[in-house]
N, C-alpha and C positions, 0 to 999 in steps of 0.2 A: 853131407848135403850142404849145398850154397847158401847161404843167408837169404839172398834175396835175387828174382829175377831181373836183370835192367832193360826195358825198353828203351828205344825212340822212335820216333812220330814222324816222317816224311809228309807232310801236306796237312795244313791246318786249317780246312775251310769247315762247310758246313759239317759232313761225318765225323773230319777229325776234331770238332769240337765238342760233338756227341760224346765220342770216345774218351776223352778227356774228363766231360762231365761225369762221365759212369765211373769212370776207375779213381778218381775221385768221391765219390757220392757213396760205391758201395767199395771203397777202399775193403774194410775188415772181414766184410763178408767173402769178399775175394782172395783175401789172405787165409783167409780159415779153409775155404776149397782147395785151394793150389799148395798149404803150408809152408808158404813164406809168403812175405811181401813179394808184389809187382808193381816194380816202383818207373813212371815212365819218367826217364833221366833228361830227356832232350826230344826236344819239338825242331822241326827244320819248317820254314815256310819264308816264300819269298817277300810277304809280308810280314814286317816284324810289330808293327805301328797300329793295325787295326785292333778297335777292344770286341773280343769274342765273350764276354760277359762269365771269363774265365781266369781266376787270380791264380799266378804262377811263380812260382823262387827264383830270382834274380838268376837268368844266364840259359837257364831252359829253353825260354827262344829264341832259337837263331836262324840267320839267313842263308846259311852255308850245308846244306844237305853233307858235304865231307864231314862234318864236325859227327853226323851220327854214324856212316858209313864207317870210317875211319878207328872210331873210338873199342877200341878191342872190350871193353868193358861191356859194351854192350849186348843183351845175348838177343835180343829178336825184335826187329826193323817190320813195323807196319805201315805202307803205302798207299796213300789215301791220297795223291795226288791229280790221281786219271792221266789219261793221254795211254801213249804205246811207245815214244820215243825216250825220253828221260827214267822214265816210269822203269822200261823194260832194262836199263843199264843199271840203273841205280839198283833194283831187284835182283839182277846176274852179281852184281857188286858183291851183294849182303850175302849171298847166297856162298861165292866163294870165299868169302869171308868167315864160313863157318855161322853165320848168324839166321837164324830161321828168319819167315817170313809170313805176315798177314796181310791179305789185300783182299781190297771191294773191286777191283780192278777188270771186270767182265771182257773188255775192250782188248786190254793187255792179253788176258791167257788165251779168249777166242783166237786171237792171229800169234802169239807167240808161245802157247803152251806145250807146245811138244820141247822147245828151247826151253823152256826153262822147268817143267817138268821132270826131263831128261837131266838137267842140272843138282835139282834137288835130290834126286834118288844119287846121283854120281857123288855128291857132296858129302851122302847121308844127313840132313839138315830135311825141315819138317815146312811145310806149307799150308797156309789156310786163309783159304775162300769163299767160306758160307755167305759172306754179305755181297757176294757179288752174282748171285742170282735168287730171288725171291727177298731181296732185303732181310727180315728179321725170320722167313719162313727155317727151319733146318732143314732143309732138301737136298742140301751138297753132302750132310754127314748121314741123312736118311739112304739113298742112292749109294751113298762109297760102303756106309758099315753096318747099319739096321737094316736092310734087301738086299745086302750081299750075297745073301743066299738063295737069291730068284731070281727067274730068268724074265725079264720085261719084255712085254710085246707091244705099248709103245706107251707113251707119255703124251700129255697134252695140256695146257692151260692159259690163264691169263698170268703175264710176265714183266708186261710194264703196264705201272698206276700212272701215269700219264696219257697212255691211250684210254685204259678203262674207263677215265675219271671224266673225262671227254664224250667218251661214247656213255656212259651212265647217266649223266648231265644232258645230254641231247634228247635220251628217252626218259629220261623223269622230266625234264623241266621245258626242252623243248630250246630250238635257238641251231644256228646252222654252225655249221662246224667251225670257221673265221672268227664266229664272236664266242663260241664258248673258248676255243684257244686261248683268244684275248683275254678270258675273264682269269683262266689256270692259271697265265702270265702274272697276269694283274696281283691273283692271290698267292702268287708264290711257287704255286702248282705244275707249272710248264717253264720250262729252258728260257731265257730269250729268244737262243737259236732253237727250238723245239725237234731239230731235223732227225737225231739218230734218236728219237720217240716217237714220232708221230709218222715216218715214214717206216720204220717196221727194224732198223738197224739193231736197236737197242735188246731188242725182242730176240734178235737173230744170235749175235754174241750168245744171248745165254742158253738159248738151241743149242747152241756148239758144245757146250760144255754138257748140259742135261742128254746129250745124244751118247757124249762118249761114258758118260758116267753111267748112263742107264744100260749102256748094249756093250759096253768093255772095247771099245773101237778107237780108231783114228778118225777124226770126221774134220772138214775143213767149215770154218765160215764161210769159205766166198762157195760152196757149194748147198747154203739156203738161200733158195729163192723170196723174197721178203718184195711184201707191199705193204703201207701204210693205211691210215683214217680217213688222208684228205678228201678224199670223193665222195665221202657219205656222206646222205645227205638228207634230211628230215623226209623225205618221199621214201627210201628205202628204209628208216626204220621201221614208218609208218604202214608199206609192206610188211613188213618183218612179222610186226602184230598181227597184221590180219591173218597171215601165213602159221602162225602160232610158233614164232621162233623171236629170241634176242640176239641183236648183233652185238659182236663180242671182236676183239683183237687176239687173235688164236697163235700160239708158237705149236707146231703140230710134229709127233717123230713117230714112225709107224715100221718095225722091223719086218721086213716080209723074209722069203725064203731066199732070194737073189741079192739082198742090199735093203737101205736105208732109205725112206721117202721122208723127207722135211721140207717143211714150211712155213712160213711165217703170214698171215694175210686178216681181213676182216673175214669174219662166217657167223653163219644166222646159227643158235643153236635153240634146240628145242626148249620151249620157256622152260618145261619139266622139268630140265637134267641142273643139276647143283651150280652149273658153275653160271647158266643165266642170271642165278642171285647174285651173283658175286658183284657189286658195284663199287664206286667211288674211287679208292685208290688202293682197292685188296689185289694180291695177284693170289692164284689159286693154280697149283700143279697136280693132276689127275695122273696117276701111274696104275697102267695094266699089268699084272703079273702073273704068272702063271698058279703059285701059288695060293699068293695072299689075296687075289685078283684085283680087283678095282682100289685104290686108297688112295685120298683125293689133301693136302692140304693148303692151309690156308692164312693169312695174313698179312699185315699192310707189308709192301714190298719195296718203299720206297722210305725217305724221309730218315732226319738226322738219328732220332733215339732208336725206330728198329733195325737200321743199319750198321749204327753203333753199339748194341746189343750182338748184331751175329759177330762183326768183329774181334770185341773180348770175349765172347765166349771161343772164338778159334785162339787167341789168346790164351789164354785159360788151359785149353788142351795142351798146346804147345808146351805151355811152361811146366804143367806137371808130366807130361811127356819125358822131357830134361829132367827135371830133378829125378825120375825112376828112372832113366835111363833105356828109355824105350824108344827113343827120335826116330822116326821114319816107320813108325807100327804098322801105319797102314797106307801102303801110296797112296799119292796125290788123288789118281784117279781109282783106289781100289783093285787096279794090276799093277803091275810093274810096267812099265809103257812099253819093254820088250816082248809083252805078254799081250799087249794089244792086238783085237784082231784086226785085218782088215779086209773091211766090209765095202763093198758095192756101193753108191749114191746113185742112187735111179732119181732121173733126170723126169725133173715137173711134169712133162709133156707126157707120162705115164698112167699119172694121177685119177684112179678112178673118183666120179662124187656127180652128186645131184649139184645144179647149179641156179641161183636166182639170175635175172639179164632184168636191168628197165635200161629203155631207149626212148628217143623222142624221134615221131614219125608224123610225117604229113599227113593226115584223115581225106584218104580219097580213096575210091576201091581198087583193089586188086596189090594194095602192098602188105597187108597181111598175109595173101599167098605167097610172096616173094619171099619175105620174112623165113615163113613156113620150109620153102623151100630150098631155103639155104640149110635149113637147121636139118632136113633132110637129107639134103647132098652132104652133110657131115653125118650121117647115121645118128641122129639127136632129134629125140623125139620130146614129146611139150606134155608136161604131168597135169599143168595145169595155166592158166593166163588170165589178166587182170587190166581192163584199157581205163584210166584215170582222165575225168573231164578237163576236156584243152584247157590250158593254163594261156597258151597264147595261141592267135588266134589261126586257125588251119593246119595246127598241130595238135595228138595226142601224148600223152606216156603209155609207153604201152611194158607190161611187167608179165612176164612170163616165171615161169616154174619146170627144170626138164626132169626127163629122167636119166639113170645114170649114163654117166658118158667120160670119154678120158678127157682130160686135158689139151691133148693135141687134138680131137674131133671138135672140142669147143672153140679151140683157137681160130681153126677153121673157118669153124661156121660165123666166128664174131666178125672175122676178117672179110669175110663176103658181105656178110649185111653190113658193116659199116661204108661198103663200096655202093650200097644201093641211094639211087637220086633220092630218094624221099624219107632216109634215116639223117636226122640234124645229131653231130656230133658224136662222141663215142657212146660207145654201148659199157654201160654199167655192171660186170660181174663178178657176183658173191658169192660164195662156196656156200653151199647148206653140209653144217655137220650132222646127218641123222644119227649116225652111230659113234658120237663118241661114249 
């Protein structure tokens, strides 16, 4: 058996300094799990000069990513860089190089995971991903080897703590969506750029992965339809309550008999059901199964230590994987990707569900029958409705409630009434989940 395992560290920012902290901090404890040392040999980052409030042996940091790729010494390359272009070569790199790999990298395996998937099985060399969907939750090794033995009929939850923590923040404390961003920024909590969070991308990547892991499939990113927070807006949550529902940022996969239904969007969900608790920056994944039926977990999904936690614990695998000589135990995704099925993507426009609509209408008679009969000539009928005192003047909100209807009947009917003289600007609408 080898004395010890050698890592290096591609990308040294916020994760990789987490990382660093732990496998330092619980050095022993980790030696006595894996029995040897994991000693990480070499850091690459393109900063050498910034202090990460982490002391290092002269030569460990460098600026040259070859120095780790290159070093035959090394047995398994963690990639903590982001991006899809560098990211995705330097990974092929380590891969044919014989060298496992760990990545938080969501972004990367959504658009290039059949590439390099395909790769690691061809290789025989081991891959691990858990930090790159649900941060510190195990969902990726729940999904690949704890329900491997079930058959899933679909998954659902909150997926990025960035939306949550926003929309949590607006229904506890109140403030419109522009300035609570600003405050996440402010505290840390939100991107600069906030765009592939706040508008649904972030969300969507890890749909791609929780789809193919949970139904054994091939599934594409650019085939989840994904919208964002920006549009909510303290009037609709404040529906929301009356309506007795929390708005939530939902990643949605639902296996039917023909294909796969995914989604990415806001939805009101019953305050009842577990995951309207869920607040601040938890993400929480609900998995249907046939056996074990409903089982829901939960934890922050974001942030340096529980990101840096799933990392080395794929770590950890990996390396006593190697020393028993087991590498490649269990694919990537729980088949062999030749063994993937593939399944159908049924197209949004399918999507059966009750749906929330507020819009703003000139208060004069006879455009609530209009309204009405738009929502008619789409076959959509109204469960319930709510007309909120003019804010300005010669105008109402007016907040309806339908009953079920497909997605393309609503499209429909939204596209008509937004055509009507007396509706000002778009119409507002949110998916009510009654039945997750």
């Amino acid at each position: 058996m080898q004395r010890a395992v050698r890592v290096g560290l591609i990308g040294f920012g916020t994760i990789g300094t987490g990382v660093v902290k732990l496998l330092k901090k619980n050095r022993e404890q980790i030696r006595e799990r894996v029995g040897v040392p994991v000693d990480l040999v070499r850091i690459a980052d393109i900063d050498t000069k910034r202090d990460r409030g982490v002391r290092l042996a002269k030569g460990v940091l460098v600026g040259d990513a070859r120095k780790v790729l290159d070093d035959p010494s090394i047995d398994i390359v963690i990639e903590l860089m982001g991006g899809t272009g560098l990211a995705r070569r330097f990974v092929l790199e380590a891969i044919k190089a014989n060298k496992d790999v760990v990545t938080a990298n969501k972004a990367l395996l959504a658009h290039h995971g059949d590439e390099i998937f395909g790769a690691v099985e061809r290789a025989g060399v081991e891959i691990g991903y858990e930090a790159s969907v649900g941060g510190g939750i195990p969902i990726i090794r729940t999904l690949r080897e704890s329900l491997g033995g079930d058959r899933h009929h679909a998954l659902f939850g909150i997926v990025n703590g960035t939306t949550n923590y926003i929309l949590s923040k607006m229904s506890n404390q109140g403030g419109e969506f522009a300035d609570v961003l600003a405050e996440a920024q402010a505290d840390g909590l939100a991107e600069a750029d906030p765009s592939f969070d706040v508008d649904g991308v972030d969300a969507a990547h890890k749909l791609t992965l929780l789809v193919e892991l949970a139904f054994g499939c091939r599934f594409r990113f650019a085939d989840v339809p994904s919208e964002g927070i920006r549009r909510v807006t303290q009037d609709d949550i404040a529906f929301a309550r009356e309506f007795g529902y929390a708005l939530k940022h939902l990643a949605v996969a639902v296996r039917h008999k023909d294909g796969i239904e995914a989604r990415v969007h806001p939805a009101m969900v019953p305050q009842q059901h577990p995951l309207a608790r869920v607040d601040g920056a938890l993400n929480a994944i609900v998995v249907d199964s046939e056996a074990l039926e409903s089982s829901m977990y939960v934890g922050l999904g974001a942030g340096m230590m529980p990101t840096a936690t799933a990392v080395v614990g794929d770590l950890m695998e990996i390396a006593c994987n190697r020393l028993h000589g087991c590498r490649g135990r269990v694919a990537p995704l729980g088949l062999p990707t030749a063994k993937l099925r593939k399944l159908a993507t049924l197209p949004a426009s399918r999507a059966i569900g009750t749906y929330y609509m507020r819009l703003q209408v000139l208060d004069r008679p006879g455009e609530l029958a209009k309204i009405s009969g738009a929502l008619g000539r789409a076959g959509i009928s109204i469960a319930s409705m709510l007309q909120q005192p003019a804010k300005r003047r010669g105008s109402v909100t007016l907040v309806m409630r339908t009953h079920e209807a497909s997605q393309r009947s609503l499209d429909r009917a939204v596209s008509a009434i937004e055509k009507l003289q007396a509706v000002r600007g778009k119409v507002v609408v949110i998916r009510i989940e009654e039945n997750l």
